[in-house]
C-alpha positions, 0 to 999 in steps of 0.5 A, a space after each residue: 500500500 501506499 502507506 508501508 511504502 512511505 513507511 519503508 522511505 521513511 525507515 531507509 532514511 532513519 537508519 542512513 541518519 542512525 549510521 551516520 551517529 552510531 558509526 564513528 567516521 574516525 575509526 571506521 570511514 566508509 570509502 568515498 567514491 563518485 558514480 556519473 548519473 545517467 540522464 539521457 536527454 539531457 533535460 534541463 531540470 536534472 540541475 534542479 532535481 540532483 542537488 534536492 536528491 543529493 542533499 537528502 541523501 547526504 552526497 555532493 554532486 558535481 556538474 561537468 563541463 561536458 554536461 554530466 554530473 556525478 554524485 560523491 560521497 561514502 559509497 552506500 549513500 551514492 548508490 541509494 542517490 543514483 538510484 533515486 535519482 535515475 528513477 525520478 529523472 527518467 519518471 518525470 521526463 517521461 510523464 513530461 514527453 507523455 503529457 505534451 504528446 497527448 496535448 500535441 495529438 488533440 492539436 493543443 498548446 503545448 508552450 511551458 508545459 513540460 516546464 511547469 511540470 517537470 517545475 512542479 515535479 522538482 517542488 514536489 519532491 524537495 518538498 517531501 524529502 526536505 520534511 524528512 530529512 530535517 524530522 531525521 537530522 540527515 546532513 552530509 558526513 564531515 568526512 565527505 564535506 572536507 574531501 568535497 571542499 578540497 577538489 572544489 579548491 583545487 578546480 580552475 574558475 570557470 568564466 560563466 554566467 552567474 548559475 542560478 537553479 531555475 527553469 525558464 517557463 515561457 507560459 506557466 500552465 498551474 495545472 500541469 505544475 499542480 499535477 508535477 507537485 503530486 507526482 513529485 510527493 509520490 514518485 518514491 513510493 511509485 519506486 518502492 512499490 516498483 522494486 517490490 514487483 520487480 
């Protein structure tokens, strides 16, 4: 049921933020490692929805020059991400593509569609995760923060634009963000009930 899945998201959480108090990150550090996320696609709300699913999930992540992006941190915790991650990157951007193909097909105005949906669906989610996370006290180790600071010293500036994390939405449409705000709250208890079945 929707309910034991909430349930199992919310036990996942508990005992990453219990390992993280009980394991003392001096006397037995769990290694650090990146994984490269899969986007295909390449939509632009990926930049959006990484740094929600990272923090809560007590990883970094880091976006490369050719477009790519990879989650860091102690290796339980980057796979948990990635996984997450994957999922609701691919879920959105297909219910997105679903959505302005039926509008297409009914010969509709498909302009800022995607946008406030896949908008919505990042609201949505940030919104649930937030709430447990802060009800749990999950926060990124210090092992992996430190190791994180030092690559980020280390990189050469780059001459960019100031980055702000926002997706332009040429004409907003409430209902489709209303509906990415839902799907949002409930895309992990889809998972669970995926891996489940599977």
């Amino acid at each position: 049921s929707d309910h034991e899945a909430h349930e199992a998201i919310l036990k996942a959480h508990a005992l990453m933020a219990k390992y993280n108090i009980v394991l003392d990150d001096e006397a037995d550090p769990e290694e650090i490692v990146s994984e490269y996320l899969d986007t295909p696609g390449n939509c632009s709300f990926r930049k959006i929805l990484a740094p929600i699913i990272g923090t809560n999930f007590r990883v970094r992540g880091f976006f490369m020059s050719n477009g790519g992006m990879t989650y860091f941190g102690h290796k339980t915790d980057v796979l948990v991400a990635k996984e997450v991650f994957e999922y609701a990157y691919q879920f959105a951007n297909k219910k997105s593509r679903r959505i302005v193909d039926d509008l297409r097909r009914r010969h509709m105005n498909t302009d800022g569609v995607k946008q406030s949906y896949v908008y919505g669906f990042c609201q949505g989610l940030k919104e649930r995760l937030d709430a447990q996370s802060v009800a749990l006290a999950v926060v990124i180790p210090q092992d992996v923060e430190e190791q994180y600071k030092e690559i980020v010293a280390g990189l050469k500036p780059k001459k960019r634009r100031r980055q702000t994390l926002s997706i332009r939405v040429k004409q907003y449409s409430p209902s489709y963000h209303d509906m990415g705000i839902k799907d949002g709250r409930e895309v992990l208890d889809r998972h669970d009930k995926e891996k489940k079945a599977g």
